[in-house]
C-alpha positions in Angstrom: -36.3 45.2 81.8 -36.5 41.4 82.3 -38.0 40.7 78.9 -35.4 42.9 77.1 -32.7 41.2 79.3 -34.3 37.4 78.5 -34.8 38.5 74.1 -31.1 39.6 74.3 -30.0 35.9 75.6 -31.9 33.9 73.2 -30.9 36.2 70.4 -27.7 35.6 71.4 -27.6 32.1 71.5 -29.2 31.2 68.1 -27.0 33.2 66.5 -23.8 31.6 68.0 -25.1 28.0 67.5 -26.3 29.0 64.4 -23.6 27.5 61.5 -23.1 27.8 57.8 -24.6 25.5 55.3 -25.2 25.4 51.7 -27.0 22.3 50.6 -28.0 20.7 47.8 -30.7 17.3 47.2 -32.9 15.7 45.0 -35.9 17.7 46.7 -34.1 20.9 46.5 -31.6 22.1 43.8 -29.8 23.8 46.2 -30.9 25.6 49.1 -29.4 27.2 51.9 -28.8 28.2 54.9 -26.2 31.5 55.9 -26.5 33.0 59.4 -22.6 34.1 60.1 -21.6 35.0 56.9 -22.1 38.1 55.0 -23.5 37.4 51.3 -22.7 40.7 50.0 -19.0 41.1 51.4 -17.9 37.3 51.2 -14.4 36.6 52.6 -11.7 35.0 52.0 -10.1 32.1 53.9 -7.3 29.4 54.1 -9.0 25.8 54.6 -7.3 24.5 57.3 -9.2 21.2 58.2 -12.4 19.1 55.8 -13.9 16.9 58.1 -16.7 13.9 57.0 -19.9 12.9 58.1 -22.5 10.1 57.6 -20.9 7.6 55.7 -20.9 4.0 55.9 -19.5 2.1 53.0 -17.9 5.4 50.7 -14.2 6.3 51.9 -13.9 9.5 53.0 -10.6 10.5 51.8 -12.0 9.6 48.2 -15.2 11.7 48.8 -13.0 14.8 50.1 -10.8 14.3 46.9 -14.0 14.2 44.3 -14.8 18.0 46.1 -11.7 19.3 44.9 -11.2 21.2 48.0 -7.8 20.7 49.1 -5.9 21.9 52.6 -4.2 24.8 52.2 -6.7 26.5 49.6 -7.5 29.9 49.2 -11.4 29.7 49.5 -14.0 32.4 49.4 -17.2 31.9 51.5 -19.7 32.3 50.3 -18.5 31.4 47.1 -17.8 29.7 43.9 -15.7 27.1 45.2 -18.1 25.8 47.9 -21.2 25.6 45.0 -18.8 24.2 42.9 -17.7 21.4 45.4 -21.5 20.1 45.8 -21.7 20.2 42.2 -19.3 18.0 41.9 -20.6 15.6 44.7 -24.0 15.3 43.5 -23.0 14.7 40.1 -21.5 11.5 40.6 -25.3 10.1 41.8 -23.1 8.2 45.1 -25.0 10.5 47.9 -28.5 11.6 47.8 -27.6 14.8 50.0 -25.0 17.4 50.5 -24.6 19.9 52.9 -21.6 21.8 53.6 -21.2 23.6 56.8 -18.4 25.8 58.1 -17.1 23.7 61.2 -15.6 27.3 62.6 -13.3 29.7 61.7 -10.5 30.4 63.6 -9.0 34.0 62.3 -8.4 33.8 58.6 -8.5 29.6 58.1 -11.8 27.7 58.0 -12.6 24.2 59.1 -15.1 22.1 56.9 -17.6 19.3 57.2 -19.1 17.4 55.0 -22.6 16.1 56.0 -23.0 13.3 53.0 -26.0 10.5 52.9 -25.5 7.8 50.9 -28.1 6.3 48.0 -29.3 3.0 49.1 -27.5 -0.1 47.2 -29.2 -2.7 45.7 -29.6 -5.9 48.1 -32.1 -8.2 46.1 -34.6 -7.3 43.1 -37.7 -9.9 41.9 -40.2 -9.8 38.9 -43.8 -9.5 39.2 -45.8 -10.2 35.9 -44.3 -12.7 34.0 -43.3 -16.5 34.5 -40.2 -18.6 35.7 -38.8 -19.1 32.4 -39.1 -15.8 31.0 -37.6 -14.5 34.3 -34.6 -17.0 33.6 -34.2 -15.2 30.2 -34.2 -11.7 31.3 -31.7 -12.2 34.0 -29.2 -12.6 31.5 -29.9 -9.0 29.6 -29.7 -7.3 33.4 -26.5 -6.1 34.8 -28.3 -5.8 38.0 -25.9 -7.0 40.8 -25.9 -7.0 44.9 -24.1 -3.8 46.5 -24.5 -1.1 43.4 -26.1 1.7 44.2 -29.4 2.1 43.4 -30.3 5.8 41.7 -32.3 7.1 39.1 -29.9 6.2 36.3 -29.9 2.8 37.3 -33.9 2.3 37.5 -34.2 4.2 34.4 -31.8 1.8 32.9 -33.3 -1.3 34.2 -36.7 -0.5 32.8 -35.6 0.2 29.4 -33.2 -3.2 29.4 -36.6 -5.1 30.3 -38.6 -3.6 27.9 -36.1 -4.1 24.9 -35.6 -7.5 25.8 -39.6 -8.2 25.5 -39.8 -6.1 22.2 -37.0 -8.0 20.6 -39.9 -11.0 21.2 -42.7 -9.3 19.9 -44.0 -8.1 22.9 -44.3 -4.2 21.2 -46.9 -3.1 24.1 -44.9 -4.1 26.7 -45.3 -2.1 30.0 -42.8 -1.8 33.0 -42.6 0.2 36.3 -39.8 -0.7 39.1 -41.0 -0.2 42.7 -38.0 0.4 45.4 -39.1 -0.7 48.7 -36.6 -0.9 51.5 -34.9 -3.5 52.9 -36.1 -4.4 56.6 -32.9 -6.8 56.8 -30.8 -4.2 55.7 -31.2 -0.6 56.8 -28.9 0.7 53.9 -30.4 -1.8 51.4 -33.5 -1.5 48.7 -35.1 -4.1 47.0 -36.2 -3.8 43.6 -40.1 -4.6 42.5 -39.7 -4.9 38.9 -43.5 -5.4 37.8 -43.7 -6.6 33.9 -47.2 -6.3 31.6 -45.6 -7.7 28.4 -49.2 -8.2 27.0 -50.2 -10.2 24.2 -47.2 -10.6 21.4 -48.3 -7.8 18.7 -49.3 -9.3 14.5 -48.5 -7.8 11.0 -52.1 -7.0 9.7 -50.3 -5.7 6.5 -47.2 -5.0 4.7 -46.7 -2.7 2.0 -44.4 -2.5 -0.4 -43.4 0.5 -2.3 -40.6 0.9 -5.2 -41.3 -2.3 -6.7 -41.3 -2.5 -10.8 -40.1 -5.4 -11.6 -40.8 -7.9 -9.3 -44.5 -8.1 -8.0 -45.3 -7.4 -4.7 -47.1 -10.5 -3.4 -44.3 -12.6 -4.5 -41.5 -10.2 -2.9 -44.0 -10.8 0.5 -43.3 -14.7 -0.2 -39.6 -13.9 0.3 -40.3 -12.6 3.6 -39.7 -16.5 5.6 -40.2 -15.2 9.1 -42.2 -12.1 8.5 -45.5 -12.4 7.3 -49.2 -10.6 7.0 -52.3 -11.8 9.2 -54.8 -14.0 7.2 -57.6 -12.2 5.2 -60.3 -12.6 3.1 -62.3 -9.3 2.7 -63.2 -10.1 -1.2 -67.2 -10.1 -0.6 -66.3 -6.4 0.9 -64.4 -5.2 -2.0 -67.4 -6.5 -4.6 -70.0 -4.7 -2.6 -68.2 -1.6 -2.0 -67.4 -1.5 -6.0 -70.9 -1.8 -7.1 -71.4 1.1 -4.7 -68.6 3.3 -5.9 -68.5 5.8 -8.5 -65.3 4.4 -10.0 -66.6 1.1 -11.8 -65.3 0.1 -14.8 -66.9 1.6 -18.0 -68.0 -1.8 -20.4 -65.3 -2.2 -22.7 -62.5 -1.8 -20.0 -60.5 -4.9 -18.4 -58.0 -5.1 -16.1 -54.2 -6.5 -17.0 -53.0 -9.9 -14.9 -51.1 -7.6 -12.6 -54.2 -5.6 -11.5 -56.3 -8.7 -10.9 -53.1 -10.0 -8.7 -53.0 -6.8 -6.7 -56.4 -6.6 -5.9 -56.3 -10.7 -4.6 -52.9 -9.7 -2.7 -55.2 -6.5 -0.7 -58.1 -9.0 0.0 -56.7 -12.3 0.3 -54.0 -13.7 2.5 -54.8 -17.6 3.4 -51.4 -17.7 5.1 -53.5 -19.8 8.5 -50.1 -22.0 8.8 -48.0 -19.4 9.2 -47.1 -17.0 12.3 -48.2 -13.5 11.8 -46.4 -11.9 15.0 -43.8 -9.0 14.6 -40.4 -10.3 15.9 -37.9 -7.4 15.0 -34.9 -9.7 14.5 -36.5 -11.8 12.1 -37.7 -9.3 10.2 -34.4 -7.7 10.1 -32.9 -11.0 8.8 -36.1 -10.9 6.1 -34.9 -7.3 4.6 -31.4 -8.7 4.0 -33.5 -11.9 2.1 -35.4 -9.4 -0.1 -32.3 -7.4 -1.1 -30.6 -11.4 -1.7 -33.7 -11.8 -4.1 -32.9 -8.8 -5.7 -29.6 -9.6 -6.5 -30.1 -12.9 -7.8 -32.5 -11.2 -10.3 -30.1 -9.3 -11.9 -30.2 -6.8 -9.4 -27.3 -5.4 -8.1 -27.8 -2.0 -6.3 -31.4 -3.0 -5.1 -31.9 -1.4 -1.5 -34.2 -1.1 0.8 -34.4 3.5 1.1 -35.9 3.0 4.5 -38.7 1.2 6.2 -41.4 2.0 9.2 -43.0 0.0 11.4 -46.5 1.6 13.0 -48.7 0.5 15.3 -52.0 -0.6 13.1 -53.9 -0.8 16.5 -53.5 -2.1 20.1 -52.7 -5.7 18.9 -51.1 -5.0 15.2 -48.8 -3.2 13.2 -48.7 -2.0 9.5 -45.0 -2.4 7.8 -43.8 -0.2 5.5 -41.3 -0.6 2.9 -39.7 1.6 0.5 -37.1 0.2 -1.6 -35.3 0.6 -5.0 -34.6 -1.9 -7.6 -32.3 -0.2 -9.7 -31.0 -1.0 -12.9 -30.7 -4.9 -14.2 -27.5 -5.9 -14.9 -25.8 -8.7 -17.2 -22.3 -10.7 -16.8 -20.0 -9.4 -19.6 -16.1 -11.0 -19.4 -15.1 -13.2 -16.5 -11.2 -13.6 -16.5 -9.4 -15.2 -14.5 -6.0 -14.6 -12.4 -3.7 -16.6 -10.9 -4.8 -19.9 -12.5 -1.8 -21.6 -12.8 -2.9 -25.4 -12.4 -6.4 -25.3 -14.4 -6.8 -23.7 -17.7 -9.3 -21.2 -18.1 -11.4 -23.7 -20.4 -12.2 -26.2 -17.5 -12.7 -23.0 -15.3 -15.4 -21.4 -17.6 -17.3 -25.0 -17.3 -17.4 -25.4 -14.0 -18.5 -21.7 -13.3 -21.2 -22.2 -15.7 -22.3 -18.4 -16.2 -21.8 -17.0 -19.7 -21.7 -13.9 -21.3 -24.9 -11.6 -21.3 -26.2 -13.8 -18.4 -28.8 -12.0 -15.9 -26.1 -10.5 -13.2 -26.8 -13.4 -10.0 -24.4 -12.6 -7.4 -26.0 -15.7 -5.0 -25.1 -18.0 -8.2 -21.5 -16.9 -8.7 -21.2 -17.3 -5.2 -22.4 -21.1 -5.1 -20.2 -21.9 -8.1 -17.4 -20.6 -6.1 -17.6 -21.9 -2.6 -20.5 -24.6 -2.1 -22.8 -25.9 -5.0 -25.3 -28.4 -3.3 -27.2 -28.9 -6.8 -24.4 -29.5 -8.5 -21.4 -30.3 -6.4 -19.0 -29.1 -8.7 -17.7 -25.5 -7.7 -14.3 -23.6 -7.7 -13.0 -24.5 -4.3 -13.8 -28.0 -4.7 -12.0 -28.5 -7.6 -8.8 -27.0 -6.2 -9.2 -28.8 -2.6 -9.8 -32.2 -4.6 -6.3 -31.3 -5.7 -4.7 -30.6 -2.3 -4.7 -27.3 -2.1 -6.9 -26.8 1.3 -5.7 -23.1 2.0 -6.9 -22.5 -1.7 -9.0 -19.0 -1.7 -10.9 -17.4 -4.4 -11.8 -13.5 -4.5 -14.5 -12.4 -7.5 -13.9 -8.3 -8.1 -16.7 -6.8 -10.1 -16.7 -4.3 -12.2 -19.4 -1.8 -14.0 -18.8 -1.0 -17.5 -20.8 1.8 -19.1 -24.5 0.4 -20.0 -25.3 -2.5 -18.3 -23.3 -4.9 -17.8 -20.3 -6.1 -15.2 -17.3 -7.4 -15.4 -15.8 -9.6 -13.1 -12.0 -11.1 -12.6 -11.2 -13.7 -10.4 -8.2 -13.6 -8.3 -6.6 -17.4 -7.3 -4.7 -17.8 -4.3 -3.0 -21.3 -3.2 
């Protein structure tokens, strides 16, 4: 009779001091914990009171707010509205845990609380891995600053900011992992580890060119300033392995000048003065240079279809590009509008381009704005004159076959 009398007091006493809770953390998506309420008949209630625990620096009318529980709400519970109300916590990545208990329920209102813990914010954050100066330059491409809260978004972030910033160098292999540790100054705070491996900066061992008819490749290489192959010489390995090969030329065959000139390009590159390493802005100025070429050849629609850059091994990469030349064009008529103080005559001369000229849209640009080799151009003439808001506007236009047209709008 005793034990029955003693088991019917402590079962009695969990279940009163047990309390409802539905939480919700990084560890668990959303367990929880229900000994009053009935799952399978929830009920409905007014909430009467929403009450907030374990905060320190987050306001607590603004966290109730972001819930979207409001006083005076028809709730069920279980239900929707609770799930929905961690949901909406958690999204916002300012707590690393929810819980939501029912406080008590006092006939049909319910009162709230709000158990929250706060992430850690960021109190300080050093570099491991690379040197003063280069920490110095990084800084600048971090928006890492004291007090903001430190989540997953936020080292994620970080570690791609540092790794783009070392690429953009060259440093292709570069290697970064962010260690939180906590703050032993500051029980809220967590310092940031940020260890960098940028590795050796990565070389072009070759670039290939694809597309090209006109213009041959080794010379459209040359036009590359900044971007440029490793050096080479593998000729005595090319002589050996053709005497080897079933493929040698018959007697009586030869090879044309361009055949001889791609076979030095693939096993010669003496370029020992010049840097090899892959800087991606560089060689994204370079592209815009070959295209420039292009035009100035006669040109016009020259592009580049699309180019890849692949790793060749650990310490190189292998560039790829695939571009079109397109048709060669030819100057036809050049008129000219709004000349009202030269005559056309004196225009033509100092323009210098005639009809069925090789199309050279870096030329007609020099002859209107800046001619160093000359110093006579367009603008010049007119700003000798007085007229320093002067402005001059080419338009071209393609006529059928192959050649452009192009009238030149003057503005004083």
């Amino acid at each position: 009779m005793k034990r029955f009398v003693l088991f019917f007091l402590l079962l009695t006493f969990f279940a009163t001091a047990a309390s409802a809770q539905f939480r919700r953390n990084r560890d668990r998506a959303g367990s929880t914990s229900d000994n009053n309420l009935n799952y399978a008949n929830p009920g409905e209630y007014t909430l009467a009171g929403i009450e907030v625990a374990g905060l320190n620096v987050l306001d607590k009318n603004s966290m109730i707010a972001l819930t979207g529980l409001k006083i005076g709400d028809k709730i069920k519970i279980p239900g929707d509205g609770i799930s929905s109300a961690i949901r909406k916590l958690w999204k916002l990545g300012l707590v690393g845990d929810v819980t939501i208990k029912v406080d008590r329920i006092e006939g049909d209102n319910v009162y709230l609380v709000l158990e929250l813990s706060e992430r850690p914010r960021l109190t300080t954050f050093y570099f491991t891995g690379i040197s003063k100066g280069q920490e110095s330059a990084l800084k600048e491409d971090l928006n890492l600053i004291r007090g903001k809260i430190v989540n997953d978004a936020l080292v994620r972030n970080t570690e791609n900011a540092v790794k783009k910033h070392f690429v953009k160098k060259g440093f292709l292999n570069t290697e970064v992992k962010i260690i939180q540790e906590r703050d032993t100054l500051n029980r809220e705070g967590i310092k940031l580890n940020i260890e960098v491996r940028p590795y050796s900066k990565v070389k072009i061992n070759r670039i290939n060119i694809e597309g090209n008819q006109e213009v041959y490749a080794g010379k459209l290489k040359r036009k590359l300033k900044s971007t440029h192959e490793h050096p080479r010489f593998t000729l005595h390995r090319a002589i050996v392995r053709s005497l080897f090969s079933k493929n040698i030329l018959k007697m009586g065959d030869s090879a044309s000048w361009t055949d001889v000139k791609t076979f030095i390009n693939d096993n010669v590159k003496l370029n020992v003065f010049a840097g090899s390493k892959y800087i991606k802005a560089d060689y994204e100025d370079d592209k815009k240079k070959l295209i420039s070429f292009y035009n100035s050849k006669g040109h016009r629609d020259a592009e580049i279809l699309f180019d890849t850059v692949f790793a060749h091994n650990k310490r190189t990469v292998d560039v790829n590009i695939k571009l079109v030349e397109g048709p060669k064009y030819y100057f036809r008529n050049i008129t000219w509008k709004g000349n009202y103080i030269h005559n056309n005559k004196l225009l033509d001369e100092i323009l210098g381009i005639k009809k069925g000229d090789i199309y050279n849209r870096e030329l007609l640009d020099r002859k209107i704005s800046f001619d160093q080799k000359t110093g006579m151009d367009i603008s010049g003439l007119y700003m000798d004159d007085g007229y320093l808001f002067f402005s001059i506007k080419p338009f071209e236009r393609v006529v059928p076959g192959d050649s452009i047209d192009v009238e030149m709008r003057i503005r004083r």
